[in-house]
N, C-alpha and C positions, 0 to 999 in steps of 0.2 A: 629688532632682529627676531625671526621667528624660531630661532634653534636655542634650545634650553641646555645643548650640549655642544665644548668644543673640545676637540681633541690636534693637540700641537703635535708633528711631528719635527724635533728640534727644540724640543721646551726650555732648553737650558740656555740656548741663545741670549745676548743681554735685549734684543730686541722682542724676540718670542716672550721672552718671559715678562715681558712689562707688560704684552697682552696680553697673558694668561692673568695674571695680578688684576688687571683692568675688568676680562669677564669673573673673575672671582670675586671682584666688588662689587659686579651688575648682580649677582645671586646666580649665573651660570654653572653647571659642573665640569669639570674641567678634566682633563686629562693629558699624557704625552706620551712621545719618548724621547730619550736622546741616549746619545752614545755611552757618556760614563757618568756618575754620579758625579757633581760638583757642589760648593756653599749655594748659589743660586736654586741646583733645585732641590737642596735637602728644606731650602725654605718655601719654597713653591707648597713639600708635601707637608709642612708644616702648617700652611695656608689653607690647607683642605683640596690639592690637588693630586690625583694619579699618578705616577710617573714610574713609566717603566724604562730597564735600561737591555729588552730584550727584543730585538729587530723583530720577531718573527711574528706571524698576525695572529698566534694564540693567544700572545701577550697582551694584546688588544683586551681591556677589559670589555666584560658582558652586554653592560649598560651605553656602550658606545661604538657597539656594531651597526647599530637601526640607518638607513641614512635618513631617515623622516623626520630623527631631532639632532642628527648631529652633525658642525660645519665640522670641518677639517683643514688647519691653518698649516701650513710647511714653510720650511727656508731654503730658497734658492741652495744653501746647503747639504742638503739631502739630495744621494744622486736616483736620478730617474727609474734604477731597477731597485731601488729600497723596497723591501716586499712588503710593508704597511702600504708605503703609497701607492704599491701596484693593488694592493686590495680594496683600496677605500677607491682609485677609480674607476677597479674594473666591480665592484658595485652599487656604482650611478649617488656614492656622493660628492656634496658640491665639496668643492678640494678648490681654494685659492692660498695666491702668497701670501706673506705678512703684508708685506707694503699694500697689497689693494685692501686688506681688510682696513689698515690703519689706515686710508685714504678713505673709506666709510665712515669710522669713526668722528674723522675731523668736519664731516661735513655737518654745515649750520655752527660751527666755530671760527673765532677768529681766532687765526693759524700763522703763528709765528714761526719759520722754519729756517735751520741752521744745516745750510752745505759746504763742502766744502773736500778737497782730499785728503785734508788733517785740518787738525785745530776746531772739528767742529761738535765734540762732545763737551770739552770743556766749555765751551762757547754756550753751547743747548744748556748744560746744566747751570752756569753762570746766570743767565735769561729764566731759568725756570725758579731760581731763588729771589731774585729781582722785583719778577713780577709777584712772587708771596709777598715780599716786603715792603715794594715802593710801587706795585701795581694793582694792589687789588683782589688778588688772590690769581686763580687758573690751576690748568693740571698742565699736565707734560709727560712726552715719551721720552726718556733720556737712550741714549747708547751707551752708559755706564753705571756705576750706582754710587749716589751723592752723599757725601758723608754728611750735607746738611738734612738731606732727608732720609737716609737712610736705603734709599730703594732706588730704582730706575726708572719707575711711577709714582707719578705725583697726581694727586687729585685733589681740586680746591671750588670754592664756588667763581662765580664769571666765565664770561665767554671766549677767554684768552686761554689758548693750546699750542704751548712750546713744544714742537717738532723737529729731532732731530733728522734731516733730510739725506737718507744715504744713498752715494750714487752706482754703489756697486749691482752689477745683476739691474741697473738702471730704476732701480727702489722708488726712486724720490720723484717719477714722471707718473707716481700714482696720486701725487700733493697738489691743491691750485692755495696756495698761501695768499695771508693778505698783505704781510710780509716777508722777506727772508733776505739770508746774509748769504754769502757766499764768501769765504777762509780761502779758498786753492783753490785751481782747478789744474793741479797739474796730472803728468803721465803718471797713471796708477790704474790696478786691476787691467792690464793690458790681455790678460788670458781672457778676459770679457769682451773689453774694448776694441784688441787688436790695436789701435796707434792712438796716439797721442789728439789726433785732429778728431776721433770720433768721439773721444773723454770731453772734449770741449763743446760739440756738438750738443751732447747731452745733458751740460749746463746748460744750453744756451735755450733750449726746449723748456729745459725746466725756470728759465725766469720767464721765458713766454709765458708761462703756465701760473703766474702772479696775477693775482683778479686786477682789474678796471680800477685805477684809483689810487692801488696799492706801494708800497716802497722797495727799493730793489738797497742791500746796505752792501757793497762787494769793497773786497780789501784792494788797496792802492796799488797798480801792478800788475792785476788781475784783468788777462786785459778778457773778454766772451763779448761774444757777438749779438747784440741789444738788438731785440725783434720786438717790445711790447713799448710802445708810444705812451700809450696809457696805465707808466707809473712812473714815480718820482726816482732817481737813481742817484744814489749819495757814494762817496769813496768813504772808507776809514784806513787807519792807520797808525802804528806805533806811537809816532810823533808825525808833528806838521809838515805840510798845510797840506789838508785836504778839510774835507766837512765835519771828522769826527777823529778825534786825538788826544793823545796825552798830553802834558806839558809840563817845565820844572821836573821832571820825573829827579827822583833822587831814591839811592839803594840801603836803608835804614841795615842796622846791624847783624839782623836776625836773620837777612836776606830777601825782607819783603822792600814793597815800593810803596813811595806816597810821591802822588801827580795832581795833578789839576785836569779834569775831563773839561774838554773842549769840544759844546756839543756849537751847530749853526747859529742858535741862535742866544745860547749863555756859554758859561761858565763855572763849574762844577770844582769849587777851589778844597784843594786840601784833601784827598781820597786815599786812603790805606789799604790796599789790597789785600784779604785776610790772610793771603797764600805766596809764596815766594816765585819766584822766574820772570823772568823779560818777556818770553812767548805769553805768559798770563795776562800782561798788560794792554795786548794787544787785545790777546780775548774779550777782555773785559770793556773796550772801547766798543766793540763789537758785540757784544750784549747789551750795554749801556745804550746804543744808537737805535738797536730793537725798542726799547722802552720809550726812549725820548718820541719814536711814530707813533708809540699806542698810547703815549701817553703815563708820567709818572711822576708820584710826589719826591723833589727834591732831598729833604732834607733826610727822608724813611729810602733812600735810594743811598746815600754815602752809609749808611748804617750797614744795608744788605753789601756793599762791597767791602767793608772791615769785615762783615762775619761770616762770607762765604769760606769755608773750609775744602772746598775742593772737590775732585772725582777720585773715586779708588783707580789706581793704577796713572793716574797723570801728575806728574810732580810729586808721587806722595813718598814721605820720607819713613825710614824707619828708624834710624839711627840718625841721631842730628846732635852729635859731644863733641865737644872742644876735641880736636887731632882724629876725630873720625865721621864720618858723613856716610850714608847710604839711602840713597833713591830709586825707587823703582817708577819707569814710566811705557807706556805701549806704544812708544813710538817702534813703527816699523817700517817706514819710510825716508831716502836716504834726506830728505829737507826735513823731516821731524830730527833725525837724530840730528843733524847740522846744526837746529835752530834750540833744541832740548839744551847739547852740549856749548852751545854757547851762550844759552847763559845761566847754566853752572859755572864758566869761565865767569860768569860777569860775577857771581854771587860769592864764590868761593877762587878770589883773585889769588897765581901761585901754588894752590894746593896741586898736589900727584893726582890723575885721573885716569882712574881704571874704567872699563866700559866690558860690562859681560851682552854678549850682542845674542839674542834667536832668530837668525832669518827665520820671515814667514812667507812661503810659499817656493816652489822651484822656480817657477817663472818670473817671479819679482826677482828673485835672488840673480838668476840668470840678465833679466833683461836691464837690471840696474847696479849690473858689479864693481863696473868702475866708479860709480856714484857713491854706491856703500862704500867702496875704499877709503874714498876723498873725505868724506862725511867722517868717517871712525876715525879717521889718520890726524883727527885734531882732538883725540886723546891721548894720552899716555903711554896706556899698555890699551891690550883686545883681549878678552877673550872671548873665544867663538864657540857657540854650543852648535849641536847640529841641526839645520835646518826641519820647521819644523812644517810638514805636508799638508795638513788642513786637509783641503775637499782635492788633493791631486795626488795624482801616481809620481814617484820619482820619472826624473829624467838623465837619460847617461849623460857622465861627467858634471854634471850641476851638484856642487857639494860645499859646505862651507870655507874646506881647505882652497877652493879659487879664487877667495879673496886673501891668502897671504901675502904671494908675490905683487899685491897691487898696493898693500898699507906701508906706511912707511913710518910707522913708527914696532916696536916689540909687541908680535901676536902668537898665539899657539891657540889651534882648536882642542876643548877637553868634553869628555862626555858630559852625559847630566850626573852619573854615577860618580866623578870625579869633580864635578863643579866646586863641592864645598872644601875640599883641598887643596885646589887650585887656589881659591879666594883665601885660604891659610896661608898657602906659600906668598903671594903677592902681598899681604898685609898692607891691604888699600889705604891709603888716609882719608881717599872720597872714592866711593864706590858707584855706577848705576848699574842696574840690568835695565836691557831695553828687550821689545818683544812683545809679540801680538797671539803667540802660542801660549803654551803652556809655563811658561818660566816662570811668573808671578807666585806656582804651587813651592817655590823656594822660598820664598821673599822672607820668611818666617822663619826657616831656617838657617840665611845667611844671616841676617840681623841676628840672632842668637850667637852666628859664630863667632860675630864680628863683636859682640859685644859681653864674650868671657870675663866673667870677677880675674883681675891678676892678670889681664892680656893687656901688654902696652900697648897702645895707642902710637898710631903709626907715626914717622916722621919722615917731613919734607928731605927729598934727595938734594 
């Protein structure tokens, strides 16, 4: 690359910021902005990067006016009249996405890439430990940060590049992988998409978009429209029969699983998933399936699936004592929450199930209300924070109070100023918050509340 300077508007991104990480390892200088401070980019300037949290283009440091050395990387995030990026185009420099510079990067790699409409972070990070362990080395761009490594960039030696492939703002048709999985593809980012048939569409481009030769790993179910002749196309799934599955699955005490991986052409006996939940198990067929096309040692492969310890904010627990539970995960989709809480059900059989919920988005909330209903209504109790806006203007009547009258079990919407009192009065016995916003900035707090010296521990009604 001939720019010795990048400047991210949107640094804080879990995306942005694994490429800023990534030019900061080239020896580039680096710079940003985003909106508020977060852990992400208090570690960014920890790292030796820039980071302002003031729109305006004076904020723009010195060294990264010129456009002679410097690229300028944004997130579909950022809306159009942002006055950085009206500066930096209106003089003449080169201003691309994330996803096309991360489609530069991948090139002359072999590019293992995870899509999907959920399930495909866990899945990328599961795949990008794998291949440390029982593949050989590789780097990888995660969509979260890995408690096994610490960061949402991984850089290793070899030519293997786990990619997480996202399909929002249509990301992932910057990718030509040499493999890739595909989790979902269901109705999601509709304010993009517009319907359902065009979200499929754009899977279906994108496994066209798999090189000559290459493997296609799609979950069983799943049904997209196969355009490319020239690559292998496998099914996975939970359990059997299909090419790639569990087997014997059984639910050890703690809440994790031990299965038997059932790849085409062995058998993979005896596997301890380092991390608890049902959805996991699938992941991990789906990352395991990745490996077994590029190629992986056996026996340094059941090791990496005992010691994967997970992604921050997916299944991760904070509280885990006898008569009290609490989990926080990002689902914000009403099949994530559906498949999340069921198998909480499966792990914690009988226990009271509280659900603190943050719609993300107006338009999701709006266009899938009676979904979320359906999906929550096989908790317990609800409680509803307010929806939380991202990159949109409210819309009239769209609010979290129009999913009461649709749940059919005990809900009341509370502010965030009122959340930790709420979760007093309910004294959970299994607690989750779900949510793609902001909610996680509690997580630290609830789990303190929930876990007071002299506070009984809740019990079954």
């Amino acid at each position: 690359m001939k720019y010795g300077k990048v400047y991210f508007l949107g640094i804080g991104g879990i995306g942005m910021s694994a490429e800023a990480r990534y030019f900061l390892h080239e020896g580039r200088r680096v710079a940003g902005y985003d909106r508020t401070p977060s852990e992400l980019t208090a570690e960014l300037r920890r790292e030796g990067a820039e980071v302002t949290y003031d729109e305006s283009t004076d904020a723009i440091p010195a060294d990264f006016r010129s456009s002679d050395d410097t690229l300028v990387v944004y997130t579909p995030a950022i809306p159009e009249d942002h006055p950085q990026l009206r500066f930096f185009r209106d003089g003449g420099f080169e201003v691309v996405k994330r996803s096309r510079l991360l489609g530069a990067i991948s090139e002359g790699k072999y590019v293992m890439a995870v899509a999907g409409t959920h399930g495909k972070t866990t899945t990328t990070t599961m795949a990008a430990w794998f291949n440390r362990v029982a593949g050989g080395g590789g780097s990888a761009f995660l969509g979260g940060i890995s408690k096994n490594f610490g960061s949402n960039l991984v850089l290793g030696p070899g030519p293997r590049l786990v990619v997480e492939a996202d399909e929002f703002d249509r990301s992932f048709l910057q990718l030509h992988p040499d493999a890739a999985v595909v989790t979902a593809a269901d109705a999601d980012h509709l304010d993009i998409y517009g319907t359902h048939e065009a979200v499929k569409e754009a899977f279906a481009q994108f496994v066209a978009q798999i090189k000559p030769g290459g493997a296609l790993i799609v979950k069983r179910g799943v049904e997209l429209d196969l355009r490319n002749p020239e690559i292998s196309v496998y099914r996975y799934g939970y359990d059997g029969p299909c090419d790639f599955y569990a087997d014997r699955i059984r639910v050890l005490d703690d809440g994790r699983y031990r299965f038997d991986l059932v790849f085409p052409d062995r058998r993979l006996e005896e596997c301890t998933l380092g991390i608890p939940g049902r959805v996991n198990v699938e992941n991990c067929v789906a990352a395991a399936a990745l490996l077994w096309v590029a190629g992986f040692d056996e026996r340094k492969l059941r090791e990496a699936i005992a010691s994967f310890s997970g992604v921050r904010r997916r299944f991760d627990f904070y509280v885990n004592e006898p008569g009290r539970v609490y989990m926080d995960d990002y689902a914000h989709h009403p099949n994530e929450l559906r498949a999340a809480i069921g198998s909480l059900r499966e792990m914690f059989p009988g226990r009271r199930l509280t659900v603190v919920f943050q719609p993300h988005l107006y338009t999701r909330t709006r266009d899938f209300c009676e979904e979320f209903a359906s999906a929550l209504s096989l908790a317990d109790r609800v409680l509803l924070l307010p929806i939380y806006p991202a990159r949109e203007e409210p819309i009239e009547g769209v609010r979290s109070e129009m999913l009461l009258p649709l749940l059919t079990v005990p809900a009341r919407v509370v502010s965030k100023d009122g959340l930790l009192d709420a979760i007093r009065d309910e004294n959970p016995e299994l607690l989750v918050t779900f949510g793609a916003g902001d909610i996680d900035r509690f997580c630290g707090r609830i789990a303190e509340t929930l876990s007071v010296p002299g506070r009984p521990a809740a019990k079954a009604d």
